[in-house]
N, C-alpha and C positions, 0 to 999 in steps of 0.2 A: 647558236646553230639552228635550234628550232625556229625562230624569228626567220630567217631567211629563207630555212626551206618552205615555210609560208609562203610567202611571199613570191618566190620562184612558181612555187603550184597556183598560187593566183594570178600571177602574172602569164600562167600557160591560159588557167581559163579564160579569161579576159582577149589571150593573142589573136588577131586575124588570121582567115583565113590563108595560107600561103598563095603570093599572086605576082605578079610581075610589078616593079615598082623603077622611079627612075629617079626619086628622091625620097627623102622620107626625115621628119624630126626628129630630134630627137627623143629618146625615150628615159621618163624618168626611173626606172627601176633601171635599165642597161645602165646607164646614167652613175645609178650608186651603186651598184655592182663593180662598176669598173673602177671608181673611186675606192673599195675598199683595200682594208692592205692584206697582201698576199698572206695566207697562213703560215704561219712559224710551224716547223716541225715538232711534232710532238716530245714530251722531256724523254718520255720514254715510250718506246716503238713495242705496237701487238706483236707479237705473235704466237701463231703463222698469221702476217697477216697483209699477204703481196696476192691481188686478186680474188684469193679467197680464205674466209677465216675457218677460224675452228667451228664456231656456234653454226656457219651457213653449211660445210660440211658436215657435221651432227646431224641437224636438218634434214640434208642427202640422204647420207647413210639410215636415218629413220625411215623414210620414202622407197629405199629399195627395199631394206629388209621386208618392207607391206605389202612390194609387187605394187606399189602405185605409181601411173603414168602418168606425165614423158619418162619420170625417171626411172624408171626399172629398165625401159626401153634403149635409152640412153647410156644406162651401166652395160648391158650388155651388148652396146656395139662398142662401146670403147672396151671391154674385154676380147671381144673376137679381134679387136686390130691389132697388127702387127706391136704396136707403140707399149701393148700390155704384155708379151710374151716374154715367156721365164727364160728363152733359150737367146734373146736377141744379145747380139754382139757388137758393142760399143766401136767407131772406127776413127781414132782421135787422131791428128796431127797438129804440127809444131803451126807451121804458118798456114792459115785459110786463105787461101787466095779467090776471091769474086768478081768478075769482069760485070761489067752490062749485061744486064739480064742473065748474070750469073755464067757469064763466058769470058773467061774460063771461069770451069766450075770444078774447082781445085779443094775440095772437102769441105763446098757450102752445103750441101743435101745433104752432107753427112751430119755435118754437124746440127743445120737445123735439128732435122730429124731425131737426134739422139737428146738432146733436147727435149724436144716435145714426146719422147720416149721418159726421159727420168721424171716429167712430170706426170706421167701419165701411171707410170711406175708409183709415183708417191700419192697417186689419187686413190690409183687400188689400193695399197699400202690401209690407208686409213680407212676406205670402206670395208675390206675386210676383214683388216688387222692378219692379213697375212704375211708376216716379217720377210718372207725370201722377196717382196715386190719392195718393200724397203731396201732390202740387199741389192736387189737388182738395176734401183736407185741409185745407191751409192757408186757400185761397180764402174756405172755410166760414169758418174761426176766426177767419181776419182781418177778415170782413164783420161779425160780432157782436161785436168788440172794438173796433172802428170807433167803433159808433154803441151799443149798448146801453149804459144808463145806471143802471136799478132794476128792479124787479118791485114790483107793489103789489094790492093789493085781499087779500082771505081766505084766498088760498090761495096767497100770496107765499113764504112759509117751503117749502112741498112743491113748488111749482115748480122755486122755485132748488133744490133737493137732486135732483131729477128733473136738469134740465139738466147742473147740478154735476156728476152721478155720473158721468157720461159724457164732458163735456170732458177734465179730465184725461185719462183714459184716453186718449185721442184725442191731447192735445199731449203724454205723456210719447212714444209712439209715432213719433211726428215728430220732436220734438225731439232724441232721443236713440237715434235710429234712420237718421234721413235726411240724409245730405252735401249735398244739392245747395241747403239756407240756406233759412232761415223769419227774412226781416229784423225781420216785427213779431211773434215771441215775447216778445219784452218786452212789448210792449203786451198782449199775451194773458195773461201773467201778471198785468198790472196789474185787466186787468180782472176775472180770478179773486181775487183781492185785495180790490179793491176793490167791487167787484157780488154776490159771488157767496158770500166768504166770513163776512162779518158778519155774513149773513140764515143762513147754516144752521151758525153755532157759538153763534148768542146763545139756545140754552136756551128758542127763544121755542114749542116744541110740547111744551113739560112737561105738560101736563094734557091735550095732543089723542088720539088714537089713537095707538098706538104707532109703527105704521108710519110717520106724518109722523119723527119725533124720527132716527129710523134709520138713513133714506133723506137726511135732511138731513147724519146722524151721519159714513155713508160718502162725502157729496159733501165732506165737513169732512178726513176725511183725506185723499182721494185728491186735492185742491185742495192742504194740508198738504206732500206729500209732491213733487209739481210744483214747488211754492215753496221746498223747499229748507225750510219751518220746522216749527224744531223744538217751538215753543212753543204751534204752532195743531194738531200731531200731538198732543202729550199731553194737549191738551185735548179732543180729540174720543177719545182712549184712554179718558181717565175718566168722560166722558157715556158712552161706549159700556159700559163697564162695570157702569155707572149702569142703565141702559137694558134693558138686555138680560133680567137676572132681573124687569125686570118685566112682560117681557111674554111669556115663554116659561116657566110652571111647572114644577117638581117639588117633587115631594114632601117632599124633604129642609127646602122653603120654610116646612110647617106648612101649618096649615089652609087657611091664605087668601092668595093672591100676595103679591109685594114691591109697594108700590107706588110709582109714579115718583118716584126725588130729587127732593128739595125742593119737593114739585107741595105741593097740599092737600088732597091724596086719600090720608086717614091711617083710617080707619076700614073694620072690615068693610063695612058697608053703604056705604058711600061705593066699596068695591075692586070691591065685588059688581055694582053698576050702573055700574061705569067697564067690568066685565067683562062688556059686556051682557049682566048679567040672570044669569050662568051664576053657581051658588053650591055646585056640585060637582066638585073639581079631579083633575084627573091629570094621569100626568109627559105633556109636551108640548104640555099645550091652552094654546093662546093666548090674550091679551088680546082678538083681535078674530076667534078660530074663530066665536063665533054672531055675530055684524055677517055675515063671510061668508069665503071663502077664497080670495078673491080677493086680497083686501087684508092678508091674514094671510100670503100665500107673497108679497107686496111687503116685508114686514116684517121674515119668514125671509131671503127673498136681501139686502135690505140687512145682516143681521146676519151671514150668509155671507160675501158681498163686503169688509167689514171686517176680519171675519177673517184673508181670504186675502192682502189689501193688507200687511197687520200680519206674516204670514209672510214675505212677498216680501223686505219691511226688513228681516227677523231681529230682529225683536220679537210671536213667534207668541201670538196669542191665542186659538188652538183651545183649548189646556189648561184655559181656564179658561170654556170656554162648549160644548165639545162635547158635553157631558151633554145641555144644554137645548137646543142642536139637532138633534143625532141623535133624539132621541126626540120634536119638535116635526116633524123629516121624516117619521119613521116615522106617528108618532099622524093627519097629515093624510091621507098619501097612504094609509094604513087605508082611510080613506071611501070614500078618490077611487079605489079598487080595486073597488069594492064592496061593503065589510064592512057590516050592516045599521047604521043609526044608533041608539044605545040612549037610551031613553027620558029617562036624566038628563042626558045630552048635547044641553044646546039646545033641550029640548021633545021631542027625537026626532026633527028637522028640522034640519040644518045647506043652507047655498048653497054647494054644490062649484063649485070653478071654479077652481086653487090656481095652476093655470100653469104657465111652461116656468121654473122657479124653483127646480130642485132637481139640477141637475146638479155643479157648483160644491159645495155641499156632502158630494153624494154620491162622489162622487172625492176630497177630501179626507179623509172618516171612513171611507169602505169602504177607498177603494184604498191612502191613504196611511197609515191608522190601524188596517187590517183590523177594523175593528166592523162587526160583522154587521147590512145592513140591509135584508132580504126584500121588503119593502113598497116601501121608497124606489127599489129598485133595478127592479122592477117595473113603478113608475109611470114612472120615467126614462126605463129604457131601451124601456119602449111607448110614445114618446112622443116620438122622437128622429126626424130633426135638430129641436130646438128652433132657433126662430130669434128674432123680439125681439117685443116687449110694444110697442112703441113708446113707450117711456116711460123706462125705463133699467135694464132686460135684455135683452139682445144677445148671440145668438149664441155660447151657451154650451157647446154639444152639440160644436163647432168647436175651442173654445178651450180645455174643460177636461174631457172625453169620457176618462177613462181618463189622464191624464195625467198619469208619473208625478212630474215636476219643481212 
């Protein structure tokens, strides 16, 4: 593991500049990265150890109790939000129904939201070891394992992986953090099992935007790794692998991106309008830079998040995907600094708006891989405390701000 992540860090110093390209050879490190065989799940799984661990937490919680910043800063806006409050009231139903852009929107915001509420619950939880936010934890997870039953209509697959990504996090935190007994954990597992995990490991967003497949990818392992299996880890390892080069380019790819396993989007022209429209590549443009960047840094943090999950267990998959994130960080938040937009980029129009989605990455390649990243580190750290998306980024600026574990 340490041989690669070598290797990956020299491979960042050595990389060119990001530039427009219309071919390019290939590259001997991509080369035997992609050759490598995917990671076997670990014999036995950390925890807590879905986004964030114990030791990066301890960390935290050392940094607030100091008053040192971002994070003291950061503790106390995710305590003023609503997501921290002793009195919030969990609103669970059987079927989640989510239309196109969440129309209808039949107990998706609710459900996000509670969600990103019991994690938020179990953040405080262990920073201040104030047991009622564990309480307040469970209360949530026990009310949605109670009674939820499916998710259904068009946008069933990126709900569950919205929701997905956050529960975990939220029951490894409790679970394996709190003495004072969570009777229906089982049930809560059952429901992550059986609700939660078939809709975002069945392969069903191969042909959607990338972001759906990613976001569903990381609710697949961080659900995986909760569960104890080892067999629903390596299968979101291999989608993830799958996934990833085709939606984050470089140049070492050739002309024209990868395009998604097993999808039936095999042809330039078929790559070229799956890439809205964009038909000139460089190292870090997305699949969905011209759609907008909104939806592109939902894409990056899922691909981040997995990563970081994947180191937690000691099967790191930075080595084999840092190239195509560090330079997918850097290339966006270019724009989002103000670099002008160039004419072959998109028409010379892109929709900035990338989000608080870049902290997590950027503490992993800067701080713990020292790759130099000017740009990223820029937009981050003017942009800090990051707090949540209400969707399923939360309170990143808190939890991984410089952190070295």
């Amino acid at each position: 593991m340490r041989l690669r992540a070598l290797v990956a860090t020299l491979a960042a110093a050595l990389a060119l500049t990001v530039a427009p390209t219309a071919a390019a050879g290939p590259d001997p490190v991509s080369a035997a990265r992609a050759a490598e065989t995917a990671p076997a799940a670990p014999a036995a799984f950390t925890h807590p150890g879905v986004l964030v661990s114990a030791s990066q937490l301890d960390f935290v919680r050392s940094r607030v109790q100091a008053g040192a910043q971002p994070w003291k800063g950061a503790y106390d806006q995710m305590m003023a939000s609503s997501y921290a409050s002793l009195t919030r009231t969990p609103k669970p139903r059987a079927i989640v129904e989510c239309g196109s852009s969440s129309n209808p929107n039949n107990g998706c915001t609710d459900e996000r939201q509670d969600a990103v509420a019991a994690y938020t619950q179990a953040l405080a939880w262990y920073l201040t070891r104030d047991a009622r936010h564990a309480r307040k934890a469970i209360e949530i997870m026990d009310a949605w394992s109670a009674v939820i039953k499916d998710h259904t209509n068009s946008n069933a697959p990126l709900q569950t992986g919205w929701a997905g990504s956050s529960w975990p996090r939220a029951a490894e935190l409790v679970k394996h953090t709190y003495t004072g007994g969570w009777p229906n954990a089982g049930r809560f597992a059952t429901m992550l099992r059986n609700v939660y995990l078939p809709e975002v490991s069945g392969g069903a967003a191969l042909t959607k935007n990338g972001n759906w497949e990613l976001i569903m990818t990381e609710a697949a392992m961080g659900i995986a790794v909760h569960l104890d299996d080892r067999a629903a880890y390596d299968k979101a390892v291999a989608t993830y692998l799958g996934r990833v080069p085709a939606y984050l380019y470089l140049a070492s790819d050739g002309s024209t991106p990868k395009p998604p396993p097993d999808s039936s989007i095999d042809t330039r022209d078929e790559i070229v309008k799956y890439w809205q429209g964009q038909s000139t590549f460089a190292d870090g443009i997305s699949q969905e830079t011209c759609r907008d960047f909104g939806h592109t840094g939902w894409g990056i943090a899922a691909a981040v998040h997995t990563a970081e999950t994947s180191r937690i267990q000691g099967q790191d998959l930075y080595p084999q995907v840092s190239e195509r994130l560090r330079h997918a960080l850097g290339f966006h938040t270019k724009y989002e600094n103000g670099t002008a937009v160039p004419s072959w980029l998109c028409g010379g129009t892109v929709k900035k708006g990338l989000g608080a989605v870049t902290e997590v990455g950027y503490n992993a390649l800067h701080h713990r891989l020292g790759i130099g990243m000017t740009n990223t580190g820029t937009y981050t750290e003017g942009r800090r405390p990051a707090g949540t998306d209400n969707y399923f980024v939360s309170w990143e600026t808190l939890t991984h701000a410089g952190n070295p574990n």
